[in-house]
PDB file of N, CA, C and O in Angstrom:
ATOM      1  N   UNK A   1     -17.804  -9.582  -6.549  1.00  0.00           N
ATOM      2  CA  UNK A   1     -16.400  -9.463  -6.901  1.00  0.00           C
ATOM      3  C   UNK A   1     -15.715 -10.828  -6.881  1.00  0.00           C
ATOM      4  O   UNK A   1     -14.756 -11.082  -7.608  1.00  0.00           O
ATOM      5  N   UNK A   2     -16.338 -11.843  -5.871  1.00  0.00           N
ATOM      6  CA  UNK A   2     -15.794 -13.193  -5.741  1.00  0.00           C
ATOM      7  C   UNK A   2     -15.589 -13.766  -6.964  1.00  0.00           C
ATOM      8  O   UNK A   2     -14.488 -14.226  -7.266  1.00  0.00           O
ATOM      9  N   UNK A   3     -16.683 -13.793  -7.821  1.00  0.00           N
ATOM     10  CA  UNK A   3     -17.347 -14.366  -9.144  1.00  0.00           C
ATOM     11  C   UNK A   3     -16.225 -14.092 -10.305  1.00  0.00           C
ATOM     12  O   UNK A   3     -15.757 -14.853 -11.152  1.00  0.00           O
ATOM     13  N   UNK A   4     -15.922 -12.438  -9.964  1.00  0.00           N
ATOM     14  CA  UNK A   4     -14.661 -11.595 -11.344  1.00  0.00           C
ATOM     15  C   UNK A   4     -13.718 -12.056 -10.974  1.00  0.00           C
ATOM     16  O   UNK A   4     -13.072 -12.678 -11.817  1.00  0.00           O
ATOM     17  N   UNK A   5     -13.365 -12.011 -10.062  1.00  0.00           N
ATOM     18  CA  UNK A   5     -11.921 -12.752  -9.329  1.00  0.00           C
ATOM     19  C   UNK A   5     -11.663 -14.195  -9.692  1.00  0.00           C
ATOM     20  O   UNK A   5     -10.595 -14.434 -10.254  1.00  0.00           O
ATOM     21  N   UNK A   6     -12.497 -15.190  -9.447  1.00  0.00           N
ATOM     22  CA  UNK A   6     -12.782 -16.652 -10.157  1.00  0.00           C
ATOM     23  C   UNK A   6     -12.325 -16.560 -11.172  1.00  0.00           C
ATOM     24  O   UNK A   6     -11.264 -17.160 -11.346  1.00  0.00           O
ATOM     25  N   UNK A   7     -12.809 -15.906 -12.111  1.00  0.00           N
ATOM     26  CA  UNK A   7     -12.855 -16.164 -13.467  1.00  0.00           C
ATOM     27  C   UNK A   7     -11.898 -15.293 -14.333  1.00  0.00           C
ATOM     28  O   UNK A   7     -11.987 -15.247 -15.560  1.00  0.00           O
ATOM     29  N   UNK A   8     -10.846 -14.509 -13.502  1.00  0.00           N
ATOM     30  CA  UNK A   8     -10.004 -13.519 -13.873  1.00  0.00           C
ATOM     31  C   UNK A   8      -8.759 -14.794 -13.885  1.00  0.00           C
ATOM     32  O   UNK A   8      -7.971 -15.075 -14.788  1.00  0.00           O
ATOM     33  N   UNK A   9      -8.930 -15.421 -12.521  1.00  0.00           N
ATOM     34  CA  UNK A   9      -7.735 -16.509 -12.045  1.00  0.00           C
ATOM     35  C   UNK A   9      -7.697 -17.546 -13.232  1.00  0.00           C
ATOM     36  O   UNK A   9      -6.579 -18.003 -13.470  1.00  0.00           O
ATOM     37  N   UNK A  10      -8.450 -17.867 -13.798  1.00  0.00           N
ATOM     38  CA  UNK A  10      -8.624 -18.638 -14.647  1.00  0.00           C
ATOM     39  C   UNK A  10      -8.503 -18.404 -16.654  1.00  0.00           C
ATOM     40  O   UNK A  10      -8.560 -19.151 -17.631  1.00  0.00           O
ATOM     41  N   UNK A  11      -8.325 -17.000 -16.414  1.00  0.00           N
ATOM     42  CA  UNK A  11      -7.917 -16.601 -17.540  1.00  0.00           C
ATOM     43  C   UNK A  11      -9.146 -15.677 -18.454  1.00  0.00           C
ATOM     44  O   UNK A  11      -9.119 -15.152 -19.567  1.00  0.00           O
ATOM     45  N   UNK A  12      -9.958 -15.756 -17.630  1.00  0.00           N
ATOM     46  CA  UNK A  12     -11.023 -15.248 -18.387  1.00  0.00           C
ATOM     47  C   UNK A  12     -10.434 -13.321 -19.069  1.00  0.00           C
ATOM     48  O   UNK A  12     -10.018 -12.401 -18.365  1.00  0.00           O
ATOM     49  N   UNK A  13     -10.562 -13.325 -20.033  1.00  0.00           N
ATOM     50  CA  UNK A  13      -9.801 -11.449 -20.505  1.00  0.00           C
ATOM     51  C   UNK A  13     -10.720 -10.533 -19.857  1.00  0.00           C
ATOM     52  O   UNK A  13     -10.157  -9.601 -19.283  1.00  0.00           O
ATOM     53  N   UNK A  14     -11.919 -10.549 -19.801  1.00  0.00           N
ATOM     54  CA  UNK A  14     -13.109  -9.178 -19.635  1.00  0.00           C
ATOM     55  C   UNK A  14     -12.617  -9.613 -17.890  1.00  0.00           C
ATOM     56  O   UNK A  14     -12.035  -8.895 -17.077  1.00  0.00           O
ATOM     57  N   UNK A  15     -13.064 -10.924 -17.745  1.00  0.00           N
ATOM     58  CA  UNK A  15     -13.359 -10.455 -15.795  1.00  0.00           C
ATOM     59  C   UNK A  15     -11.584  -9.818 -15.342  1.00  0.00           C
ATOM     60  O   UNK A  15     -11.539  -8.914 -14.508  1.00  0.00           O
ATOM     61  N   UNK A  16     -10.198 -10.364 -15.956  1.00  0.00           N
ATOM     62  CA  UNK A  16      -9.488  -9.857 -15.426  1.00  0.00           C
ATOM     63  C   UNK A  16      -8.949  -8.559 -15.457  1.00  0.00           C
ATOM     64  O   UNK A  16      -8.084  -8.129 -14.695  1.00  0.00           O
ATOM     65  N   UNK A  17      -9.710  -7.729 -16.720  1.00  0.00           N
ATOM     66  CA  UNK A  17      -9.933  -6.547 -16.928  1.00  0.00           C
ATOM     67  C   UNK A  17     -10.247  -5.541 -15.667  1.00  0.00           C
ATOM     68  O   UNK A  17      -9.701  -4.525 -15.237  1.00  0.00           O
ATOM     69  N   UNK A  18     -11.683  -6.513 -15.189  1.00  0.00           N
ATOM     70  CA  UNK A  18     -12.024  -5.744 -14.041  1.00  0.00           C
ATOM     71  C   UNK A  18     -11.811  -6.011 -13.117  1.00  0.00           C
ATOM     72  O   UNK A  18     -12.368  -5.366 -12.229  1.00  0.00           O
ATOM     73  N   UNK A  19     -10.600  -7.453 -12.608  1.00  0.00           N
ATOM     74  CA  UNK A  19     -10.611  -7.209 -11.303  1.00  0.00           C
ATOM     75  C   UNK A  19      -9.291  -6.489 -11.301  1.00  0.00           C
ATOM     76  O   UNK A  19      -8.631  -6.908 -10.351  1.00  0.00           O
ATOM     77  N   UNK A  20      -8.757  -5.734 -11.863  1.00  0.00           N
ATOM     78  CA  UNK A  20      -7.111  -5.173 -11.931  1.00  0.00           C
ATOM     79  C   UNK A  20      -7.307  -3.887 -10.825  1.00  0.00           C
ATOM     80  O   UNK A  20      -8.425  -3.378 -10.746  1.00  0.00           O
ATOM     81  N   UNK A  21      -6.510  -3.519 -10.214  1.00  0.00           N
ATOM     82  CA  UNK A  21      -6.610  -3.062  -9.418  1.00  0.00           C
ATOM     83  C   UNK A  21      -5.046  -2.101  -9.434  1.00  0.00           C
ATOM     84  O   UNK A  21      -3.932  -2.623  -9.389  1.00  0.00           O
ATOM     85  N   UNK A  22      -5.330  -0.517  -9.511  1.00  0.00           N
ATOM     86  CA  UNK A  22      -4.121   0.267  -9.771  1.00  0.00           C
ATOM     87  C   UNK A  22      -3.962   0.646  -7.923  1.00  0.00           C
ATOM     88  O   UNK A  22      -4.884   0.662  -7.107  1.00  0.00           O
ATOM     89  N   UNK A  23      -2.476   0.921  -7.667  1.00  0.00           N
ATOM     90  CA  UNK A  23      -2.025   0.654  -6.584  1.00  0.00           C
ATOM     91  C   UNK A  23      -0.867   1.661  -6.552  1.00  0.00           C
ATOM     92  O   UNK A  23       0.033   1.416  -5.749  1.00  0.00           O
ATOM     93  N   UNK A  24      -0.753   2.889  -7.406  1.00  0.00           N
ATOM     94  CA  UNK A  24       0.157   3.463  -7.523  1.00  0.00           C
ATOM     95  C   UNK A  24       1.869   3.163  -7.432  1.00  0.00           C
ATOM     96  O   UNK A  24       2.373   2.058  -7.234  1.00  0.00           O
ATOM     97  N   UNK A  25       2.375   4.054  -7.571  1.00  0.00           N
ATOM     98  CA  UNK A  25       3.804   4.136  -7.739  1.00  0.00           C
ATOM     99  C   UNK A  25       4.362   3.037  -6.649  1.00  0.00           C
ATOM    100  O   UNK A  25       5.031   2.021  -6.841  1.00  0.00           O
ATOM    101  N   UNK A  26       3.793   3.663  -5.317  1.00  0.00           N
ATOM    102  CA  UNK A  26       4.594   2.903  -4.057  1.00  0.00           C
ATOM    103  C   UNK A  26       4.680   1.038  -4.074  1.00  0.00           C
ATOM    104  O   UNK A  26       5.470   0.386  -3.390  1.00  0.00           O
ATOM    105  N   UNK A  27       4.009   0.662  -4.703  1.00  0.00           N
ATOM    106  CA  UNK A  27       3.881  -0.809  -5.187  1.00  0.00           C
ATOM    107  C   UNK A  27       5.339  -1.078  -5.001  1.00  0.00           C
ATOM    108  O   UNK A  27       5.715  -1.881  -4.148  1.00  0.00           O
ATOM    109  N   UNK A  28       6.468  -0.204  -6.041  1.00  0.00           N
ATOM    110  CA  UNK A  28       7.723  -0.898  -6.242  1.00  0.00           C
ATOM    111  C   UNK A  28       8.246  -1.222  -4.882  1.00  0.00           C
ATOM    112  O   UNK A  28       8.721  -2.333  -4.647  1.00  0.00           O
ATOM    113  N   UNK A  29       8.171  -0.249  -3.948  1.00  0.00           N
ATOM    114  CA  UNK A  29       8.784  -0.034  -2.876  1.00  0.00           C
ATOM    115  C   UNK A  29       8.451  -1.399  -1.821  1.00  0.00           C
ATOM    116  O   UNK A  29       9.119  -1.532  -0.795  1.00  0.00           O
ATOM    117  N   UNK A  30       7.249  -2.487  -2.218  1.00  0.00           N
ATOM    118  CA  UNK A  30       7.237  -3.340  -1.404  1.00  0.00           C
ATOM    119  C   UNK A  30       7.918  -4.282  -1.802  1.00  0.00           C
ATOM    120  O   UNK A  30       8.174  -4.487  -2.988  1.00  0.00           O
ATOM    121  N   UNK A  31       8.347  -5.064  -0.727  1.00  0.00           N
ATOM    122  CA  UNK A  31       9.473  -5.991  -0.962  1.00  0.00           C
ATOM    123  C   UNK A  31       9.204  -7.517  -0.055  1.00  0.00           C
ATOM    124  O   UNK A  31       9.581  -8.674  -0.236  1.00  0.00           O
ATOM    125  N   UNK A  32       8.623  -7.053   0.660  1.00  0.00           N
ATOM    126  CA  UNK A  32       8.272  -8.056   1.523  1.00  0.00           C
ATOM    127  C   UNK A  32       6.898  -7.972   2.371  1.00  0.00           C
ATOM    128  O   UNK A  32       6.344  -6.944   1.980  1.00  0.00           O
ATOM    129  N   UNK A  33       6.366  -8.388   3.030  1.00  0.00           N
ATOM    130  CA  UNK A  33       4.982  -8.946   3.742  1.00  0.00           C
ATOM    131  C   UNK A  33       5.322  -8.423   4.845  1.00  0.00           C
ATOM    132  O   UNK A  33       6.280  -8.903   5.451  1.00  0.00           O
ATOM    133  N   UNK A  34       4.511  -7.152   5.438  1.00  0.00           N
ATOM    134  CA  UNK A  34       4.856  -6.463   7.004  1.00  0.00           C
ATOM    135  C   UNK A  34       3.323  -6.938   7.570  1.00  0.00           C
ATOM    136  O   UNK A  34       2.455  -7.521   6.920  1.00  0.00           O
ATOM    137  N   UNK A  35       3.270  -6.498   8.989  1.00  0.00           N
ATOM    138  CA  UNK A  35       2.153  -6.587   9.554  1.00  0.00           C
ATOM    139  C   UNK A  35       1.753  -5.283   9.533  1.00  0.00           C
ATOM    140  O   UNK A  35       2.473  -4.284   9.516  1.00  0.00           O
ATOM    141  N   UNK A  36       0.053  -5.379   9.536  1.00  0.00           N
ATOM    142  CA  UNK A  36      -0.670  -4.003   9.949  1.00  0.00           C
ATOM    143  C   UNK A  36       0.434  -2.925  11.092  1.00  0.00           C
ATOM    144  O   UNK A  36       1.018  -1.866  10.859  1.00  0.00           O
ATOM    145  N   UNK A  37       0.344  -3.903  12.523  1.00  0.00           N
ATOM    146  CA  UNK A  37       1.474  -3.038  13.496  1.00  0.00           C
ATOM    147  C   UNK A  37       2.112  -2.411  13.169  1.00  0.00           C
ATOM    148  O   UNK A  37       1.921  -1.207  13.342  1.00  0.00           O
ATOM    149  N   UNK A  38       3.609  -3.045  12.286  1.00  0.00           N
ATOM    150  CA  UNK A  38       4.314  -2.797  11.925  1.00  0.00           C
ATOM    151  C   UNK A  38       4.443  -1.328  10.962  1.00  0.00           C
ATOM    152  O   UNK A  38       5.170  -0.346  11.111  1.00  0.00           O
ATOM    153  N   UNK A  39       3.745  -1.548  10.266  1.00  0.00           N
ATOM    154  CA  UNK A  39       3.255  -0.497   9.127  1.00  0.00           C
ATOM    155  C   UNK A  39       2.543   0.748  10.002  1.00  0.00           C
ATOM    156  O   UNK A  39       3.044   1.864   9.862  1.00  0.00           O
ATOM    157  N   UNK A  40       1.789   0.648  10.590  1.00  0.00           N
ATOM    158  CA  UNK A  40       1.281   1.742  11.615  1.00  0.00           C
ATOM    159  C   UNK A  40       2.535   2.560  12.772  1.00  0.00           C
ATOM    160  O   UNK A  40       2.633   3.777  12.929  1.00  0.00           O
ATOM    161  N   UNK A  41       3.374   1.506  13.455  1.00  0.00           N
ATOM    162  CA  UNK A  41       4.116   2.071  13.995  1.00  0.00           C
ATOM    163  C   UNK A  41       5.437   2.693  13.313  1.00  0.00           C
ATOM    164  O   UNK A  41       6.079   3.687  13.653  1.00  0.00           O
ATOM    165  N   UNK A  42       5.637   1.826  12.278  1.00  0.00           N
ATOM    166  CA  UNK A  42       6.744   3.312  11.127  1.00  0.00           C
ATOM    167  C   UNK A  42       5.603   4.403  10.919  1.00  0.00           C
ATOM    168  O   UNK A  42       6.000   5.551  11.117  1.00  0.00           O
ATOM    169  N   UNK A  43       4.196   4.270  10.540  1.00  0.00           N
ATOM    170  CA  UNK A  43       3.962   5.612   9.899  1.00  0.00           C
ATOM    171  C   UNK A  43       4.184   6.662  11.310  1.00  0.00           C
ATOM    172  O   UNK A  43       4.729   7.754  11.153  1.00  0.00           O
ATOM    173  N   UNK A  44       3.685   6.188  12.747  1.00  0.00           N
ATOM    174  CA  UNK A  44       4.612   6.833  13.813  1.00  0.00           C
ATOM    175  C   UNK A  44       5.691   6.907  14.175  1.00  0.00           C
ATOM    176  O   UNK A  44       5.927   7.099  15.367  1.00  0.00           O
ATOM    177  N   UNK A  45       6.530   6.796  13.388  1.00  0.00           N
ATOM    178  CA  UNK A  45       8.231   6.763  14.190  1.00  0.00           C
ATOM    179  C   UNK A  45       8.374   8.085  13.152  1.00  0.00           C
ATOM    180  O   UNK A  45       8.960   9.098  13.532  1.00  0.00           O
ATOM    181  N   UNK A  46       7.721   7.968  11.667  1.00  0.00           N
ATOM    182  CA  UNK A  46       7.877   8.927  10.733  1.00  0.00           C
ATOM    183  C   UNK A  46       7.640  10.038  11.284  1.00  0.00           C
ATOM    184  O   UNK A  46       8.553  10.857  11.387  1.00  0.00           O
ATOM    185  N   UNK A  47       6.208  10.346  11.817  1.00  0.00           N
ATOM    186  CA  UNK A  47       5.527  11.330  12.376  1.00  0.00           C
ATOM    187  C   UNK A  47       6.021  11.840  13.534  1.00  0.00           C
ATOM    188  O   UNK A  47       5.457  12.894  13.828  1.00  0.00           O
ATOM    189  N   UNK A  48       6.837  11.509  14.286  1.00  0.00           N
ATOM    190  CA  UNK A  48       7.717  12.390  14.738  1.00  0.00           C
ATOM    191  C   UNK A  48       8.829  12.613  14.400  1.00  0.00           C
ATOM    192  O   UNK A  48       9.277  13.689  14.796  1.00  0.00           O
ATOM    193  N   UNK A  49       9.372  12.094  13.897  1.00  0.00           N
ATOM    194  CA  UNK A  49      10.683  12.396  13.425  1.00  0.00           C
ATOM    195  C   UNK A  49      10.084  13.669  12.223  1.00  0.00           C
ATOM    196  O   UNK A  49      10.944  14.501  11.934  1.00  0.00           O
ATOM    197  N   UNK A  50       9.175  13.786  11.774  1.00  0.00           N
ATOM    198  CA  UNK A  50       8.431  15.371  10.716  1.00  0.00           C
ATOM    199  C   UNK A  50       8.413  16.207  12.115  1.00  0.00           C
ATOM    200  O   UNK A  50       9.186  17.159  12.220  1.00  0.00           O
ATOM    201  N   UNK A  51       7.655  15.910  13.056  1.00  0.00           N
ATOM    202  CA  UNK A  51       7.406  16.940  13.854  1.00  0.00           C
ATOM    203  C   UNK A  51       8.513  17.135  14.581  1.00  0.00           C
ATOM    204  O   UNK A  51       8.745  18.329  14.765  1.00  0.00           O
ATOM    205  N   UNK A  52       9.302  16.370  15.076  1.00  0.00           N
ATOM    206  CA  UNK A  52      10.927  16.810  15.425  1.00  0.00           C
ATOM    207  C   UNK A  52      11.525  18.162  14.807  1.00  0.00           C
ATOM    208  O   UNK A  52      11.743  19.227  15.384  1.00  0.00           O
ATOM    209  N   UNK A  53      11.775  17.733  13.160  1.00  0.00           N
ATOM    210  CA  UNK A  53      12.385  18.715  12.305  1.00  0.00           C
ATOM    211  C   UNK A  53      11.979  19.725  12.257  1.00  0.00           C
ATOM    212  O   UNK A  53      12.649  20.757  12.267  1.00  0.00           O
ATOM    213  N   UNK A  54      10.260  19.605  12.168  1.00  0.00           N
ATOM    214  CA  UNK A  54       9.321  20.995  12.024  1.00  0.00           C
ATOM    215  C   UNK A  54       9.625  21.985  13.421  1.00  0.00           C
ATOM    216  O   UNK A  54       9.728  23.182  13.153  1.00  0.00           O
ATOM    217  N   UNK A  55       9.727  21.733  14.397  1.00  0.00           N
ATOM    218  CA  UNK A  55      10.516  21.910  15.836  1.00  0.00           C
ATOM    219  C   UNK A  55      11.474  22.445  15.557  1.00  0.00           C
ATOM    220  O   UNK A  55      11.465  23.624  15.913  1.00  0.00           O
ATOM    221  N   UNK A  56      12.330  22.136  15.074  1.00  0.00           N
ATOM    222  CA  UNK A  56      14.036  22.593  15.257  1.00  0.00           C
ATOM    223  C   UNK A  56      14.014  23.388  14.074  1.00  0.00           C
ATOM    224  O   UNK A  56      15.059  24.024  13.934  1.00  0.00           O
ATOM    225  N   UNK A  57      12.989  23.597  12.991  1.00  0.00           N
ATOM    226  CA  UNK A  57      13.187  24.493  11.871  1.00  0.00           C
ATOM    227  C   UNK A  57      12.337  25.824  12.472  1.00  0.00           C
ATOM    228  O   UNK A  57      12.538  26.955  12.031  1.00  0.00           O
ATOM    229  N   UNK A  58      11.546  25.586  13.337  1.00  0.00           N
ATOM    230  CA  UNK A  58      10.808  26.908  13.910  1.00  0.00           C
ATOM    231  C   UNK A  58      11.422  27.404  14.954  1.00  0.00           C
ATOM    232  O   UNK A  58      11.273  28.566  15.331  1.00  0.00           O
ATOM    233  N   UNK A  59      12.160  26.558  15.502  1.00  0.00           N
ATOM    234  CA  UNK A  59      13.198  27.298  16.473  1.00  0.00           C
ATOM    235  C   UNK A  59      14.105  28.912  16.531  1.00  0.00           C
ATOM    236  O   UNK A  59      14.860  29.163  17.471  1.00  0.00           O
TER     237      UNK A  59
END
């Protein structure tokens, strides 16, 4: 992959073909450079705050 990547950077059409890489929708949503941590501990602040609601809706 080193090799497609080289030669994608450089303009080559076929290798940058293949090093393209789809990344869905959420792409737009980045804006800035987080850390792994960071990103792990929102997907936990999320995860309870779901299981909070799910709580108070089964109540």
């Amino acid at each position: 992959m080193d090799k497609i990547d080289t030669k994608a950077a450089v303009g080559h059409e076929g290798a940058a073909a293949l090093s393209t890489y789809y990344v869905g929708q959420a792409v737009g949503l980045m804006n800035k450079e987080k850390s792994v941590k960071t990103i792990v501990y929102e997907f936990m602040e999320d995860y309870v705050e779901a299981v909070e609601r799910l709580s108070n809706t089964l109540k």
